[in-house]
mmJSON file of the N, C-alpha and C atoms, coordinates in Angstrom:
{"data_MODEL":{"atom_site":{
"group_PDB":["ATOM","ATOM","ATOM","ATOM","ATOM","ATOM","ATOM","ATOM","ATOM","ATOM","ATOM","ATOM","ATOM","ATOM","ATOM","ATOM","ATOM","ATOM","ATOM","ATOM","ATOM","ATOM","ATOM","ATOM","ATOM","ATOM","ATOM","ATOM","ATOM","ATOM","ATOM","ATOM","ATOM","ATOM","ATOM","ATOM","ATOM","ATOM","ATOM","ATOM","ATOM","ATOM","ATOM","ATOM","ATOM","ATOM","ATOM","ATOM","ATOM","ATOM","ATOM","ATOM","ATOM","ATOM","ATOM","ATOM","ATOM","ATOM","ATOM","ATOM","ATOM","ATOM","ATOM","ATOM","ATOM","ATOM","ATOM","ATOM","ATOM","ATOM","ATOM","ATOM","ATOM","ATOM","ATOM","ATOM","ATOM","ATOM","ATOM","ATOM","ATOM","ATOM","ATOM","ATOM","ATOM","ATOM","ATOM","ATOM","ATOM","ATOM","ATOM","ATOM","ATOM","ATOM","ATOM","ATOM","ATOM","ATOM","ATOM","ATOM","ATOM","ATOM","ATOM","ATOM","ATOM","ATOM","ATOM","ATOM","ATOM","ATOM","ATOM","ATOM","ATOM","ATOM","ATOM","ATOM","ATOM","ATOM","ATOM","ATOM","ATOM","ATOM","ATOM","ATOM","ATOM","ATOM","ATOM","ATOM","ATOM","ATOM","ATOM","ATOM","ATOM","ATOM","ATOM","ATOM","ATOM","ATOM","ATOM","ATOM","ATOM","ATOM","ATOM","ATOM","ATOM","ATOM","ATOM","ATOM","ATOM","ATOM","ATOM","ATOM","ATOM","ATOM","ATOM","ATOM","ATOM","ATOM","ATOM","ATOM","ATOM","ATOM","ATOM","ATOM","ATOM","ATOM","ATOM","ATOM","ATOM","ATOM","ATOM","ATOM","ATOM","ATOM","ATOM","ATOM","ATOM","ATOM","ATOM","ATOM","ATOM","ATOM","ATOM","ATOM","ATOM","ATOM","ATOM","ATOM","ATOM","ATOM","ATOM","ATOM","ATOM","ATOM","ATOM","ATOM","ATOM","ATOM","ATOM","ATOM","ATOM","ATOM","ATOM","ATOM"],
"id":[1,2,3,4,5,6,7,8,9,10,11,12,13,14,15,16,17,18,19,20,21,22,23,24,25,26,27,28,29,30,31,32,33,34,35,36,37,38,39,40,41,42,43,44,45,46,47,48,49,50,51,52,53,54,55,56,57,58,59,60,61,62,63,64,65,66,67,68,69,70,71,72,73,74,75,76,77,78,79,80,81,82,83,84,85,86,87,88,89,90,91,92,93,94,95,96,97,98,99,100,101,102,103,104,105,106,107,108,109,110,111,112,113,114,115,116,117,118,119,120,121,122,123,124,125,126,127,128,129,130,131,132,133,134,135,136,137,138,139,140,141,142,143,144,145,146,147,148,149,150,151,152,153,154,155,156,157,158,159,160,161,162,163,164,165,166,167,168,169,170,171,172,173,174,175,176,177,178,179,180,181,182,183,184,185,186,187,188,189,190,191,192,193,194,195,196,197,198,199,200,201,202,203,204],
"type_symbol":["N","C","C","N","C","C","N","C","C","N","C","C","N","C","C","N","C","C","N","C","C","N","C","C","N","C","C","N","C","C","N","C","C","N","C","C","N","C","C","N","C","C","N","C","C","N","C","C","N","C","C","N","C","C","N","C","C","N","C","C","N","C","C","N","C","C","N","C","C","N","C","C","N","C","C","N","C","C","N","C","C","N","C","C","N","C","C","N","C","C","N","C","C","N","C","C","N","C","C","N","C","C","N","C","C","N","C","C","N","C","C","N","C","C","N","C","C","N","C","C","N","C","C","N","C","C","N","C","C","N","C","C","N","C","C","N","C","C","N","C","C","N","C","C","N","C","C","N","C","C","N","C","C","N","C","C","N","C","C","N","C","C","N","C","C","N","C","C","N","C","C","N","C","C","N","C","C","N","C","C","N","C","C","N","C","C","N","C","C","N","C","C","N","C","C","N","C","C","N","C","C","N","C","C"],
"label_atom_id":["N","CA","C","N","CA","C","N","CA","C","N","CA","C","N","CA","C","N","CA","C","N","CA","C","N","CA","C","N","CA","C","N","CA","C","N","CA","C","N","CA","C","N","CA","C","N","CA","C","N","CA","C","N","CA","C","N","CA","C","N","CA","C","N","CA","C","N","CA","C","N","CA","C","N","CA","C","N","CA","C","N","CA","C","N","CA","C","N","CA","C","N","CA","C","N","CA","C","N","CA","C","N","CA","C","N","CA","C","N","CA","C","N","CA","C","N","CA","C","N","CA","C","N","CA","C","N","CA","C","N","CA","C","N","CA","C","N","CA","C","N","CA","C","N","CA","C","N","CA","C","N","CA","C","N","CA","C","N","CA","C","N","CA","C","N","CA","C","N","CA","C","N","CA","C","N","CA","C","N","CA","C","N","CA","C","N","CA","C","N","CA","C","N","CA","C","N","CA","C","N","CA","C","N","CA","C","N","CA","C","N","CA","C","N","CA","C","N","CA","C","N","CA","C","N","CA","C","N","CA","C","N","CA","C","N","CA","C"],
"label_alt_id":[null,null,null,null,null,null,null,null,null,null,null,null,null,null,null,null,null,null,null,null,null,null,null,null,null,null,null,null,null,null,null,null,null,null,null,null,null,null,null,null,null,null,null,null,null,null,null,null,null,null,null,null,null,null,null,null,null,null,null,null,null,null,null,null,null,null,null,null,null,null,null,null,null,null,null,null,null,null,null,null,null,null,null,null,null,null,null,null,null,null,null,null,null,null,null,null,null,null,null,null,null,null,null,null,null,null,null,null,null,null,null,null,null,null,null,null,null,null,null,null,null,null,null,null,null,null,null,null,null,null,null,null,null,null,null,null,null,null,null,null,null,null,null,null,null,null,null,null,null,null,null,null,null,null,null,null,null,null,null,null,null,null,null,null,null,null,null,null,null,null,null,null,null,null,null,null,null,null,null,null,null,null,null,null,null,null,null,null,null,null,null,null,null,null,null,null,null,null,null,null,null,null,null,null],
"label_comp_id":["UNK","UNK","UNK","UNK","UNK","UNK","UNK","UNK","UNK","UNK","UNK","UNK","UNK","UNK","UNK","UNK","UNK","UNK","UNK","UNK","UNK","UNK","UNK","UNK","UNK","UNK","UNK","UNK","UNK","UNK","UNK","UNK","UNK","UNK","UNK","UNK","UNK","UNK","UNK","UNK","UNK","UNK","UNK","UNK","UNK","UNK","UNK","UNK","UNK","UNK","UNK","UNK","UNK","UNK","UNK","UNK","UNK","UNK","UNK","UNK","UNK","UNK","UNK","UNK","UNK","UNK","UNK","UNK","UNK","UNK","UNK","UNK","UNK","UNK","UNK","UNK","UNK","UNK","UNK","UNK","UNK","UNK","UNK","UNK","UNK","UNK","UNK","UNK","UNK","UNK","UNK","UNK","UNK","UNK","UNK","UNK","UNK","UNK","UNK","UNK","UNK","UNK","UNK","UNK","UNK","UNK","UNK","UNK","UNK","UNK","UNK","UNK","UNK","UNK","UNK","UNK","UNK","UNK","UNK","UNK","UNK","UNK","UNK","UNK","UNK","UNK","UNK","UNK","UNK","UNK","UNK","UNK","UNK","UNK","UNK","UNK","UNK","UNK","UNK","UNK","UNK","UNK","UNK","UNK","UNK","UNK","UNK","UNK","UNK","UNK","UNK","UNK","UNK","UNK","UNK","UNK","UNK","UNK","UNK","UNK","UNK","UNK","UNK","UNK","UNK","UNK","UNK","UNK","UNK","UNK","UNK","UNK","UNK","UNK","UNK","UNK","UNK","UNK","UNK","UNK","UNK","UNK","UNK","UNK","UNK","UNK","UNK","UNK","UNK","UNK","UNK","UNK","UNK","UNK","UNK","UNK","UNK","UNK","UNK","UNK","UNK","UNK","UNK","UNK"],
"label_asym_id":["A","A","A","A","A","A","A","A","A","A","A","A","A","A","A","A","A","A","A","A","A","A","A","A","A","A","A","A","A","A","A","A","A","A","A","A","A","A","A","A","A","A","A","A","A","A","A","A","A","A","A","A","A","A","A","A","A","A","A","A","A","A","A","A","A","A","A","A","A","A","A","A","A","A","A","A","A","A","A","A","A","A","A","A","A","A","A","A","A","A","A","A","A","A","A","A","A","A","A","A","A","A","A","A","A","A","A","A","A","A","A","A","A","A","A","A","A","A","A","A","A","A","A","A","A","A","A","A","A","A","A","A","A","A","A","A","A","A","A","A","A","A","A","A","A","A","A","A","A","A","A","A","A","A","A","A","A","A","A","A","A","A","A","A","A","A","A","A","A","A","A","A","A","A","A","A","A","A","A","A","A","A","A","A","A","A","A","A","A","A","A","A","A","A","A","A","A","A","A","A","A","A","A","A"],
"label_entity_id":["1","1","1","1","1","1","1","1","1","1","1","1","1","1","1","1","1","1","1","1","1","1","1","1","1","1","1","1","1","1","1","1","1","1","1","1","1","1","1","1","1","1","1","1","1","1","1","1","1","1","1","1","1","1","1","1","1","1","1","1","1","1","1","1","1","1","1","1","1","1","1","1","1","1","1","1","1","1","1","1","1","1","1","1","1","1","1","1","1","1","1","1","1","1","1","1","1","1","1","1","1","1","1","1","1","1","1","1","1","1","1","1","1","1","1","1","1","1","1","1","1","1","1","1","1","1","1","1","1","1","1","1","1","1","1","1","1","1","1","1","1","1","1","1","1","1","1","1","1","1","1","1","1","1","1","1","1","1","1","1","1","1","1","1","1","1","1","1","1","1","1","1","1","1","1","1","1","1","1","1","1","1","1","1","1","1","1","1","1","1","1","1","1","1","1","1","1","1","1","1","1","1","1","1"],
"label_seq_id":[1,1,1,2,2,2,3,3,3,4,4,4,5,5,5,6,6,6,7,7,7,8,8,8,9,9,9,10,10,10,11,11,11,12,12,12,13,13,13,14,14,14,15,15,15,16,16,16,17,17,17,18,18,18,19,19,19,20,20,20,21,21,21,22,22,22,23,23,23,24,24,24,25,25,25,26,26,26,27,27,27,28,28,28,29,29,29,30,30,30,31,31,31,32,32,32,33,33,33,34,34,34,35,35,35,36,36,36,37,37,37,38,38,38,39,39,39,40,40,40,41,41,41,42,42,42,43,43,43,44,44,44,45,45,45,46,46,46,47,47,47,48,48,48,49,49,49,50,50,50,51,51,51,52,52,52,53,53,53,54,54,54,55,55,55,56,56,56,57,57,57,58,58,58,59,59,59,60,60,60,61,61,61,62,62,62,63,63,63,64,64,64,65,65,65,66,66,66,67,67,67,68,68,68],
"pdbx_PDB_ins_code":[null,null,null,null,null,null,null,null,null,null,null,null,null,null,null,null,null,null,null,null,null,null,null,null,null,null,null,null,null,null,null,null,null,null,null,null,null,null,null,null,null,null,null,null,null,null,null,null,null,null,null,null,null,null,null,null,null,null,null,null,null,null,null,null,null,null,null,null,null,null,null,null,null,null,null,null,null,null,null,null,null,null,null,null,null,null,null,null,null,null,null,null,null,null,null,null,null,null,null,null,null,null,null,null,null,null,null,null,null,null,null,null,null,null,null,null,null,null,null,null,null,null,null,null,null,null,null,null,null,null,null,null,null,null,null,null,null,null,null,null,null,null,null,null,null,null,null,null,null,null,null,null,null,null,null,null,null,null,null,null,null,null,null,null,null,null,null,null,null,null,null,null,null,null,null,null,null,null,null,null,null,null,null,null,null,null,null,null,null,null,null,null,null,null,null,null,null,null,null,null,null,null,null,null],
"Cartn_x":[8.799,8.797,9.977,9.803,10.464,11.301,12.909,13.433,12.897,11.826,11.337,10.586,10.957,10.015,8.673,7.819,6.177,6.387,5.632,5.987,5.261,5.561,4.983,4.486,3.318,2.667,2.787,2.679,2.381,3.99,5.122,6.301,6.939,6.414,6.84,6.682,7.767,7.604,7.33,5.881,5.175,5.005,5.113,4.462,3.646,3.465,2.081,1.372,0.035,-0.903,-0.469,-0.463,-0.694,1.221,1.947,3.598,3.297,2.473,2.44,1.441,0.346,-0.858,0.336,1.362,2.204,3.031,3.887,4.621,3.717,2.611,1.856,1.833,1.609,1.206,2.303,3.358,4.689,4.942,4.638,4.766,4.619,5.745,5.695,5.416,4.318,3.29,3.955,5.459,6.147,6.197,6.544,6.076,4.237,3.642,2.254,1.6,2.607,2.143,2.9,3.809,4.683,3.653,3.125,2.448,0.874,0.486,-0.962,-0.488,0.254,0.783,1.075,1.546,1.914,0.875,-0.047,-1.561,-2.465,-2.284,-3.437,-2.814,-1.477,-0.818,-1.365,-1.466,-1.769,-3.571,-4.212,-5.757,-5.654,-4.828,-5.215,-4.498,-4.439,-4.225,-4.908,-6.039,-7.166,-6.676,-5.628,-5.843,-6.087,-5.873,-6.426,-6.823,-5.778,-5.119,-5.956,-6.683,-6.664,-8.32,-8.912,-9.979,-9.749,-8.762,-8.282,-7.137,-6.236,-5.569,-6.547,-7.251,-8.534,-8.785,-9.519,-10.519,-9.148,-7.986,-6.888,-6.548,-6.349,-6.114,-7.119,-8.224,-9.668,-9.156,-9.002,-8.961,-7.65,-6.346,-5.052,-5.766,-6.121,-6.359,-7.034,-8.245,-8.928,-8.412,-7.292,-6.522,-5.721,-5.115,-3.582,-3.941,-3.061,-3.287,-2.64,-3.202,-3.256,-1.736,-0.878,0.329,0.88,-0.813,-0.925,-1.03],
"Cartn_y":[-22.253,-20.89,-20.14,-18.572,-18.145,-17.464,-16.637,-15.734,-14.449,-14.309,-12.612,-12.368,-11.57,-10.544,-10.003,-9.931,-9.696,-8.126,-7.745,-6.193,-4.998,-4.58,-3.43,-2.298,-2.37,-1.164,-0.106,-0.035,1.49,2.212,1.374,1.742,1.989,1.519,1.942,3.225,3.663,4.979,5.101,5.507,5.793,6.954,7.035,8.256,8.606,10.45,11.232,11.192,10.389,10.48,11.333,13.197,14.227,13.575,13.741,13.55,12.443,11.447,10.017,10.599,11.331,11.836,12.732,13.529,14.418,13.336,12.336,11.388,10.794,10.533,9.684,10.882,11.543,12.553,13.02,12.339,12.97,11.302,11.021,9.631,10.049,9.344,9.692,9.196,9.342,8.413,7.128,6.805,5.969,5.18,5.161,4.729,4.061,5.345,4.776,3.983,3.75,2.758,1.556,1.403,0.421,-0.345,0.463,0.0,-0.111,0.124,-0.631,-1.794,-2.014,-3.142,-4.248,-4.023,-4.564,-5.02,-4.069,-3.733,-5.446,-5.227,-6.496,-7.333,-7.627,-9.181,-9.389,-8.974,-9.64,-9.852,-9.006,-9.299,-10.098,-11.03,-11.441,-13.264,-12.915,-14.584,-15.172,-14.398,-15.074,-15.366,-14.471,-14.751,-13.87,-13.631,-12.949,-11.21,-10.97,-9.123,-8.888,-10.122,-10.167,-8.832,-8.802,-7.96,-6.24,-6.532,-5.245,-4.609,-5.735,-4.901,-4.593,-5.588,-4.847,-3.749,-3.566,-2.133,-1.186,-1.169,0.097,0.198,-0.882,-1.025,-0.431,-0.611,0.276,1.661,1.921,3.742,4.209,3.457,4.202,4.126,3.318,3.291,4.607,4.894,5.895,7.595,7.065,8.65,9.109,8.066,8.203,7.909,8.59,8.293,7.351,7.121,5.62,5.956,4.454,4.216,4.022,4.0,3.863,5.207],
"Cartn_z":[17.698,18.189,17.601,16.868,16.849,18.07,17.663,19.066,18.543,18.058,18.439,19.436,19.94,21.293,20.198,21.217,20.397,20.218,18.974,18.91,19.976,20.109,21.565,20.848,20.313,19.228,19.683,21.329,22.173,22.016,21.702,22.085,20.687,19.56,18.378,17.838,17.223,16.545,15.129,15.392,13.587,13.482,12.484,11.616,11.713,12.006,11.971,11.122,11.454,9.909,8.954,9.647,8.366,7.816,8.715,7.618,6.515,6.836,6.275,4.462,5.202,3.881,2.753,3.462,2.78,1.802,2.432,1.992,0.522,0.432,-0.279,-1.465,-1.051,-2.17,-3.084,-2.679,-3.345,-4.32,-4.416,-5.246,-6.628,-7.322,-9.081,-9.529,-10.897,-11.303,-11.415,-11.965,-12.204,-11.004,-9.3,-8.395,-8.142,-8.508,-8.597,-9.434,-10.609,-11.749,-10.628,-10.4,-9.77,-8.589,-7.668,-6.736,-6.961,-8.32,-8.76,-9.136,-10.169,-10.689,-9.208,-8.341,-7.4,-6.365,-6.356,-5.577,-6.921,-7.861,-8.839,-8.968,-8.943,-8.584,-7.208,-6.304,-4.718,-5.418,-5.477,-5.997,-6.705,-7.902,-8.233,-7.262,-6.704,-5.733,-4.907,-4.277,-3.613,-2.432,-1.855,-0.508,0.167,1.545,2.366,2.094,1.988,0.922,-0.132,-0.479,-2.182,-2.26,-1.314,-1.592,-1.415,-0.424,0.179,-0.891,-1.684,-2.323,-4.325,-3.922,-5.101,-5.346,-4.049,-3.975,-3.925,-3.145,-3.33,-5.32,-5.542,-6.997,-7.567,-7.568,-8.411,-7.93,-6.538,-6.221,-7.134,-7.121,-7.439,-8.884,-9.575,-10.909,-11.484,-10.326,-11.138,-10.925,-10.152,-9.916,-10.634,-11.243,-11.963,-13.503,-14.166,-15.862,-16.425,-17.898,-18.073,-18.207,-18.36,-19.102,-20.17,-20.763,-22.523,-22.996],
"occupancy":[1.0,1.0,1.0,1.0,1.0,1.0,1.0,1.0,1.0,1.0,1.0,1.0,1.0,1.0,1.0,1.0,1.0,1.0,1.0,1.0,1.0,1.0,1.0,1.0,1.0,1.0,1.0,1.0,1.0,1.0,1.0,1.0,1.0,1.0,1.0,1.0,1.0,1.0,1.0,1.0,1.0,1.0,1.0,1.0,1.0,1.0,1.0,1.0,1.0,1.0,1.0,1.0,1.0,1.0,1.0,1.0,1.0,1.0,1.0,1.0,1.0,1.0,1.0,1.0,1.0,1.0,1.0,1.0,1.0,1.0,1.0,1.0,1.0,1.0,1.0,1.0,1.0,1.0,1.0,1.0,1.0,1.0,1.0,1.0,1.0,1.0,1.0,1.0,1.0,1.0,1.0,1.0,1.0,1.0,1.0,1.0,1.0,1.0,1.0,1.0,1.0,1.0,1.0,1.0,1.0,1.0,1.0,1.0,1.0,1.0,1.0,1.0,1.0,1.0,1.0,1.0,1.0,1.0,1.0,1.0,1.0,1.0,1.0,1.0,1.0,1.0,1.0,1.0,1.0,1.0,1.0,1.0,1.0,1.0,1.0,1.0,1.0,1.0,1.0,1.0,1.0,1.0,1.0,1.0,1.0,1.0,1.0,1.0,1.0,1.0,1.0,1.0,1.0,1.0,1.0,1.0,1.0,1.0,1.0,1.0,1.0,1.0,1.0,1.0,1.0,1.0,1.0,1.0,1.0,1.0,1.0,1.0,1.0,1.0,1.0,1.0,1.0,1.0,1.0,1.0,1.0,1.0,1.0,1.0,1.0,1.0,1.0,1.0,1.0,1.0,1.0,1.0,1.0,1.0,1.0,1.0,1.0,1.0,1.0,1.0,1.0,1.0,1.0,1.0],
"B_iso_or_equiv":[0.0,0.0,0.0,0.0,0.0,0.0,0.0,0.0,0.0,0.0,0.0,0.0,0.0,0.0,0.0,0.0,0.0,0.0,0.0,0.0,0.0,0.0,0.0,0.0,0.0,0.0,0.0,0.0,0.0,0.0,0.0,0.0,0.0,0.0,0.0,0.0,0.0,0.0,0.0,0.0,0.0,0.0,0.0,0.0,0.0,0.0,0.0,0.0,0.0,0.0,0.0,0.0,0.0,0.0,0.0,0.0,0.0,0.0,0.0,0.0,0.0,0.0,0.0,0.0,0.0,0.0,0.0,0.0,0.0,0.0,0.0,0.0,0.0,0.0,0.0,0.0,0.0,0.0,0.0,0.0,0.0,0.0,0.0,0.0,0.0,0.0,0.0,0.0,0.0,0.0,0.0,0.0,0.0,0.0,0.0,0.0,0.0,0.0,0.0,0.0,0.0,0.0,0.0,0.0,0.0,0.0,0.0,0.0,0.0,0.0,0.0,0.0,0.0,0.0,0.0,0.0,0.0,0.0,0.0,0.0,0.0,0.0,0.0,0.0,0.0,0.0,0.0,0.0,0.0,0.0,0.0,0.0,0.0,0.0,0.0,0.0,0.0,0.0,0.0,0.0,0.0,0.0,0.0,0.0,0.0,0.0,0.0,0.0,0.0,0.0,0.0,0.0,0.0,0.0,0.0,0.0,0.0,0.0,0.0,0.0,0.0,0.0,0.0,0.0,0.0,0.0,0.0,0.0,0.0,0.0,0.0,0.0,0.0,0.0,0.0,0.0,0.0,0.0,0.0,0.0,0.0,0.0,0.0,0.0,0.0,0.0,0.0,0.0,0.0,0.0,0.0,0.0,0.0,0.0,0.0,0.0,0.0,0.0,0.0,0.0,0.0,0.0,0.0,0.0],
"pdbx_formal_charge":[null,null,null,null,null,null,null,null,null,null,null,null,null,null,null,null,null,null,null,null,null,null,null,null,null,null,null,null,null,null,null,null,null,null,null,null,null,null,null,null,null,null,null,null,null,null,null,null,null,null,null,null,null,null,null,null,null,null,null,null,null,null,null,null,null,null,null,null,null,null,null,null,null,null,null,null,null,null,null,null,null,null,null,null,null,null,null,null,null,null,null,null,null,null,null,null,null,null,null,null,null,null,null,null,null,null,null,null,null,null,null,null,null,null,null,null,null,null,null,null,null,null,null,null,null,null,null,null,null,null,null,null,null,null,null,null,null,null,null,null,null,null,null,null,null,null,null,null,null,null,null,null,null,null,null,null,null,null,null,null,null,null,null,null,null,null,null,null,null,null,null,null,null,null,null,null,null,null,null,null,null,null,null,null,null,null,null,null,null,null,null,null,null,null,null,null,null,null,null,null,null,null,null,null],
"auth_seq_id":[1,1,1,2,2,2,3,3,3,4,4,4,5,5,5,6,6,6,7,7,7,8,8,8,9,9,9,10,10,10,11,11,11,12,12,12,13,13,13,14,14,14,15,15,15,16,16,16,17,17,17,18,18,18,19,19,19,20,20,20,21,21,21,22,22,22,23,23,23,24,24,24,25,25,25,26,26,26,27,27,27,28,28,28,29,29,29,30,30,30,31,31,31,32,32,32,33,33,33,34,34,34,35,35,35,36,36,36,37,37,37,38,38,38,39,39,39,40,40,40,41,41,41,42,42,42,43,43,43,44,44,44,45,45,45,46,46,46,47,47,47,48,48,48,49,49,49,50,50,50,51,51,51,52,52,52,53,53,53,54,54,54,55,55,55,56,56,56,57,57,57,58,58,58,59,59,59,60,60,60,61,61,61,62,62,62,63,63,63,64,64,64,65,65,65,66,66,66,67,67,67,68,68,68],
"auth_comp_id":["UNK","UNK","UNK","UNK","UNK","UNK","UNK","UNK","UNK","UNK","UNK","UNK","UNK","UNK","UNK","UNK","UNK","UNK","UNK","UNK","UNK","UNK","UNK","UNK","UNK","UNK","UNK","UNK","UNK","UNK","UNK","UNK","UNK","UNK","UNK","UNK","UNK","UNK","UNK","UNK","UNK","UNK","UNK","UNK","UNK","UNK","UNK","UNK","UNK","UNK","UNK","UNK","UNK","UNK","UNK","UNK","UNK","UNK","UNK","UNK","UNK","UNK","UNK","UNK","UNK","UNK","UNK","UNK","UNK","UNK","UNK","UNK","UNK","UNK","UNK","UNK","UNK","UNK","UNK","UNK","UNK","UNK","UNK","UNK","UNK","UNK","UNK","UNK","UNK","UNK","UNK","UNK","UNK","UNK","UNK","UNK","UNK","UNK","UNK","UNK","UNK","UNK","UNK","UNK","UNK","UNK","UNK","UNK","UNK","UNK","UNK","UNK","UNK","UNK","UNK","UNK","UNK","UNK","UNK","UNK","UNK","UNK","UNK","UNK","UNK","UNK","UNK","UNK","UNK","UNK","UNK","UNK","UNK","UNK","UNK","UNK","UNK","UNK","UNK","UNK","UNK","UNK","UNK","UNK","UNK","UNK","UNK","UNK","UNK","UNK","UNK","UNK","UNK","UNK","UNK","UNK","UNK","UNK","UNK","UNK","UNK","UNK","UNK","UNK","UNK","UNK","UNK","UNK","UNK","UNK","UNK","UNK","UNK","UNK","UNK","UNK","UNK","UNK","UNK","UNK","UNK","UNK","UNK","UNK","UNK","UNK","UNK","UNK","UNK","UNK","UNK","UNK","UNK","UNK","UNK","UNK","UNK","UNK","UNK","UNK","UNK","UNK","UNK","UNK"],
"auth_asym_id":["A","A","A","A","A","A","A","A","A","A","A","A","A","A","A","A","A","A","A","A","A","A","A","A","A","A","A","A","A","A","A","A","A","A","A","A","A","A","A","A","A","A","A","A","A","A","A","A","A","A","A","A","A","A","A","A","A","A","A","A","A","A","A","A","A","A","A","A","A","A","A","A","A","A","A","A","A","A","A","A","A","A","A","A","A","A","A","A","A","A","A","A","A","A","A","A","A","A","A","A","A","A","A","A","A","A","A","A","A","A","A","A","A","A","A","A","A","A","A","A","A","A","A","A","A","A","A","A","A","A","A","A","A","A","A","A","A","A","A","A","A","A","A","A","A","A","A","A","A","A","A","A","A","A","A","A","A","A","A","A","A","A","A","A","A","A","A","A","A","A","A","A","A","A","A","A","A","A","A","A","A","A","A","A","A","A","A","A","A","A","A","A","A","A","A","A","A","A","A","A","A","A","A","A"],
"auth_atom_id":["N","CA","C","N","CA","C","N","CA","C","N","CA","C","N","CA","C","N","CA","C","N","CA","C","N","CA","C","N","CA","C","N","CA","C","N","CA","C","N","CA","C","N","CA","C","N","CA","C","N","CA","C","N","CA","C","N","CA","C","N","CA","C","N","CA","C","N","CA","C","N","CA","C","N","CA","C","N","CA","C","N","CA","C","N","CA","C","N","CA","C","N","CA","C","N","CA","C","N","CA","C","N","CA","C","N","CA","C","N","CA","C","N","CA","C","N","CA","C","N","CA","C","N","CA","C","N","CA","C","N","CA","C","N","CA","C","N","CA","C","N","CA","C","N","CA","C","N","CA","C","N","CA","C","N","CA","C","N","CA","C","N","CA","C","N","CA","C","N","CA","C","N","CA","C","N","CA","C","N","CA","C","N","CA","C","N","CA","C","N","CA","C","N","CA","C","N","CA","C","N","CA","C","N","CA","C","N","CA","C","N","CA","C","N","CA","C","N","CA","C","N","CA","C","N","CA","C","N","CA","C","N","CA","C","N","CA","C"],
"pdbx_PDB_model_num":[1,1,1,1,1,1,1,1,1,1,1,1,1,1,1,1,1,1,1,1,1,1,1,1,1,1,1,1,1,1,1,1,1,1,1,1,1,1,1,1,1,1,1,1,1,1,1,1,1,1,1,1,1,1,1,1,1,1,1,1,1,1,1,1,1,1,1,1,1,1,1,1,1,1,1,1,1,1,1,1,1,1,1,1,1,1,1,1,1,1,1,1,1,1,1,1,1,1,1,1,1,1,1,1,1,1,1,1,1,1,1,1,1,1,1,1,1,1,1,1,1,1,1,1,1,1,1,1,1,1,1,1,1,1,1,1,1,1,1,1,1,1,1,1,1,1,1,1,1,1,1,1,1,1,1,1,1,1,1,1,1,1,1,1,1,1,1,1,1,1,1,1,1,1,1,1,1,1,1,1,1,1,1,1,1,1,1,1,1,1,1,1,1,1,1,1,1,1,1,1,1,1,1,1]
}}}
């Protein structure tokens, strides 16, 4: 057993979807090359993530321009 207390989702403070959609949109392609690249190493390991960070990898891919 770890000593962490279980997290209390209702009591955490997140982010407003719309602040969060604003945040995303401010990303420089140089970030967004960073986090595809980062998004097809997890796809390519076959575990759990690995489908979920696929399909985000296909979407960022077809948004952003190539690096070539």
């Amino acid at each position: 057993m770890d000593d962490y207390a279980p997290l209390d989702l209702d009591a955490a403070d997140f982010a407003p979807v719309e602040l969060t959609a604003e945040r995303l949109a401010l990303l420089t392609l140089e970030e967004a090359h960073d986090l595809l690249r980062l998004l097809q190493t997890v796809a390519r390991e076959d575990g759990p993530l690995s489908p979920e960070a696929d399909r985000l990898a296909r979407e960022i891919a077809a948004r952003i321009p190539s690096e070539n």
